[in-house]
N, C-alpha and C positions, 0 to 999 in steps of 0.2 A: 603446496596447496592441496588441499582433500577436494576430490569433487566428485558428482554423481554423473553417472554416464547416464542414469535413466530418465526420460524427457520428460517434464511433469506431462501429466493429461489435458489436453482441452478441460478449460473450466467456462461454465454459464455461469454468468450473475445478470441482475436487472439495474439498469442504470435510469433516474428519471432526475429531470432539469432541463432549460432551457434544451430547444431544437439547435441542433450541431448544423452550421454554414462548414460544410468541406469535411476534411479531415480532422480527427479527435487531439484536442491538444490541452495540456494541462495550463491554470493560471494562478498565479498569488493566490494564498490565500490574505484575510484581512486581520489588524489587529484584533486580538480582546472576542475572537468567534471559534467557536471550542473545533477546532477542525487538528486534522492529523499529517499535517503538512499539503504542500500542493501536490494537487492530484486529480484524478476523476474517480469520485466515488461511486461502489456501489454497494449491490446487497443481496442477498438470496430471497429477500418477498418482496413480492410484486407489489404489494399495497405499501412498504413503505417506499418504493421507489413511485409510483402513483402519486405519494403528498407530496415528494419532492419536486414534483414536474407540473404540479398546480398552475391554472393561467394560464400561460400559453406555453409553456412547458410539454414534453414527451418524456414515453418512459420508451425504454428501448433495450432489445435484449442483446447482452455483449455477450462472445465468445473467445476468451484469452487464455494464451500459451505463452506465459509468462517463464524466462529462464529460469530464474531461484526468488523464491518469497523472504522477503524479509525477516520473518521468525525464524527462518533455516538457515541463517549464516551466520558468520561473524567476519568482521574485516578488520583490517590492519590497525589498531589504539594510532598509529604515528600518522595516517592518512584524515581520523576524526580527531586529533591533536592541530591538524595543518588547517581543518574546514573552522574549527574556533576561535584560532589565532585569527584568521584572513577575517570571518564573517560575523562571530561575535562580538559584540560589543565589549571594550576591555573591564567596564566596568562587571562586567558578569563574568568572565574567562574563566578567572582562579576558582569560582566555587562551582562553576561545571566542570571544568578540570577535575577538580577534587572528587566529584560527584562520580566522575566517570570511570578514575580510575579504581573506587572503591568499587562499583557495582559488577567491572569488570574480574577485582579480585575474588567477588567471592561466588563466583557461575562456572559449574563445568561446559569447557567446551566439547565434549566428546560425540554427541549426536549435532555438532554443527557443521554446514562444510564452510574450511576455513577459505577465506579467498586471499590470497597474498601474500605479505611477510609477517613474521609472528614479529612482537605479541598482538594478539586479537581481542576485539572486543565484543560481546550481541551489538549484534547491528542496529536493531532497535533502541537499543542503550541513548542512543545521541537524540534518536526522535523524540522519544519518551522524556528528555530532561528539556530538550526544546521546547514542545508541547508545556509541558510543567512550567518556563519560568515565559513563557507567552512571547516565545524567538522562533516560533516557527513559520513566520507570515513572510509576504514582500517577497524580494530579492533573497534574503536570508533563505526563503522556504525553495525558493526554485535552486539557490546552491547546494538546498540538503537535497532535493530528489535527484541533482546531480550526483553529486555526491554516493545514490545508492544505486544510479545506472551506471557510472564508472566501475563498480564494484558488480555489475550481472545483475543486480536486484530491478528487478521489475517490480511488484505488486506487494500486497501487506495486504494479511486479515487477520478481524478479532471479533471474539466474540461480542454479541450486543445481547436486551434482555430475548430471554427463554432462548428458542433453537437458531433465532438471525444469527447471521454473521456480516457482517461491515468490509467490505472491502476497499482499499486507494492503490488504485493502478500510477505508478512513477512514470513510468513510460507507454505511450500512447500505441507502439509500434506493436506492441504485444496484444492487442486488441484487432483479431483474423477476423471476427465479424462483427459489426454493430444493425440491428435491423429495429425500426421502431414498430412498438405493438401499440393496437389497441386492446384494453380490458378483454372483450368479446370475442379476442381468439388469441388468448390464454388458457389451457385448457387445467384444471381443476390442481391436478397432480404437477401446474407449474408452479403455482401461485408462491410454495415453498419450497424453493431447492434444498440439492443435499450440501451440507458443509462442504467447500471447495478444497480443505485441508484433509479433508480424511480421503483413504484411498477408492472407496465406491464414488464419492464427491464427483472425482474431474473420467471415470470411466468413458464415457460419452457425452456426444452433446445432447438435450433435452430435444425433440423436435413437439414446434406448433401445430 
């Protein structure tokens, strides 16, 4: 297995939706709703986490120390071979099968860390074709996020339009702080955080 000793950084993103009873926990998502598997999403601006927390809804700002991101690995083809047989539907198997092992064949792994026994796949590979054929919901969707905490994958981001970036936390435990704001003490230079991927990004945490 490759792996990094270095800890990723504290990363800030803003979270807004429904007000959280307890401890942060992830839920299904539903069919035919363009989402990226189950999760808790968030995002680097304030104002689109704001629409999302519409009504009686909150936006709230998270601080996660997530072990490895999604785009930074690759895991075992034989362990996302086991999650399609068990959890896919057979009528769909053979042409994400197929799907997975071409996209596998033609990616270098060399800036990934591998996690397990080779051969490997982008870890993202399995999201991305779920998402695609509309199997990433229900039951199905909570064995994929299993699926990516088995493997150290905590968290996933990408870009959205102009400098956002979109985040889904997998695992809730990697979320050291949640506090809810209001608008009014946000101060100017939060409103957009830095990219959580690049290395100024997770430096420190922003303070209100």
């Amino acid at each position: 297995m490759h792996s990094s000793s270095t800890k990723l950084p504290r990363i800030v993103m803003w979270h807004g939706g429904r007000q959280w009873d307890g401890a942060a926990d992830i839920h299904p998502g539903r069919k035919g709703r363009n989402e990226r598997a189950p999760g808790i999403y968030c995002t680097t601006h304030f104002l689109s986490a704001q629409k999302n927390a519409r009504g009686d809804g909150q936006v709230r700002k998270l601080e996660l120390e997530p072990r490895l991101l999604l785009e930074s690995a690759a895991i075992p083809i034989a362990e996302v071979e086991n999650f399609v047989r068990k959890h896919i539907p057979k009528r769909a198997q053979a042409e994400l099968l197929t799907k997975l092992r071409a996209a596998s064949g033609r990616r270098d792994l060399a800036s990934r860390i591998l996690v397990g026994d080779a051969p490997h796949c982008l870890a993202e590979s399995i999201l991305n074709l779920c998402v695609e054929a509309d199997l990433a919901h229900g039951a199905r969707g909570l064995a994929l996020a299993a699926l990516f905490l088995a493997n150290g994958i905590d968290a996933s981001f990408e870009s959205a339009e102009g400098n956002e970036v979109l985040g889904v936390i997998f695992n809730p435990a990697c979320i050291k702080s949640n506090v809810p704001v209001a608008a009014s003490e946000v101060p100017a230079h939060m409103y957009e955080l830095p990219d959580p991927r690049s290395p100024q990004g997770g430096d420190s945490a922003p303070s209100l």
